[in-house]
N, C-alpha and C positions, 0 to 999 in steps of 0.2 A: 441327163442326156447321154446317149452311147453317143461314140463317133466308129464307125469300124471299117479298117482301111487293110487292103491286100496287098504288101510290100513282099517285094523280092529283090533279096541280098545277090551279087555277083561271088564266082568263087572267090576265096578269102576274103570277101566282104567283111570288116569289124565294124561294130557302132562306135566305142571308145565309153568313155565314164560318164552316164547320166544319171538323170530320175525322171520322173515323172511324177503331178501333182495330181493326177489322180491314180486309182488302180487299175490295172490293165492286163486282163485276161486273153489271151490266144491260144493261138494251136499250129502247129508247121502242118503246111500243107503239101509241100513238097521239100525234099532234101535234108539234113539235119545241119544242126544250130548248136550252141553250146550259150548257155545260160549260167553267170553266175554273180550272183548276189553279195554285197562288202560284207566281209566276216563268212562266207559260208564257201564249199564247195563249189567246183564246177559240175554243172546239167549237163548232160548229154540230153539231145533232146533230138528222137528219128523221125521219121515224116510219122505225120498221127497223132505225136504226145501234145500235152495242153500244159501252158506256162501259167505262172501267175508272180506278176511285179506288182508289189505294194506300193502304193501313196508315197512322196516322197524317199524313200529309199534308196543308194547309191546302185546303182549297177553297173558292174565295175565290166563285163563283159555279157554282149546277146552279137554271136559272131555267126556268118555262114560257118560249117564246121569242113566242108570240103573245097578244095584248093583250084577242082576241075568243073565243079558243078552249080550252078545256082540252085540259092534257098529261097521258099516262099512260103511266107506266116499270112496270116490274119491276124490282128489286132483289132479288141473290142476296148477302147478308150471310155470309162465310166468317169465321163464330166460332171461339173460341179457349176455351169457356166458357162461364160465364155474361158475358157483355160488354155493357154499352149500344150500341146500334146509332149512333147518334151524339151530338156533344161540339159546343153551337153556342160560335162564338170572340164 
């Protein structure tokens, strides 16, 4: 089952440290985000580019990246079930 939801961050919007138990592929649709994965670099991520968060994996940061502007993603939640869409750390 997808679940696919159009979420929009406020400026400085952060999510903080989760996961998710399934993988979940997007795209920003408006504004840039900054994406980063435990143990790897941070994403720059502009309006247009396409993300991809693994299966249980820590994500230590998925932030609006501008202070004055709202961001707006899509997310395509590839469920397994009934699953919570995300597990904040």
């Amino acid at each position: 089952m997808v679940d696919v939801r159009e979420i929009t961050f406020q400026p400085s919007q952060q999510t903080g440290r989760h996961k998710h138990p399934c993988p979940v592929i997007g795209y920003i649709a408006e504004g840039s985000a900054v994406l980063q994965i435990e143990g790897q670099r941070p994403q720059q991520l502009p309006t247009g580019s396409a993300f991809y968060e693994p299966a249980d994996v820590i994500i230590t940061r998925f932030d609006n990246a501008s202070a004055t502007a709202p961001m707006k993603f899509i997310a395509q939640y590839l469920l397994d079930g009934d699953q919570a869409l995300i597990e904040m750390l």
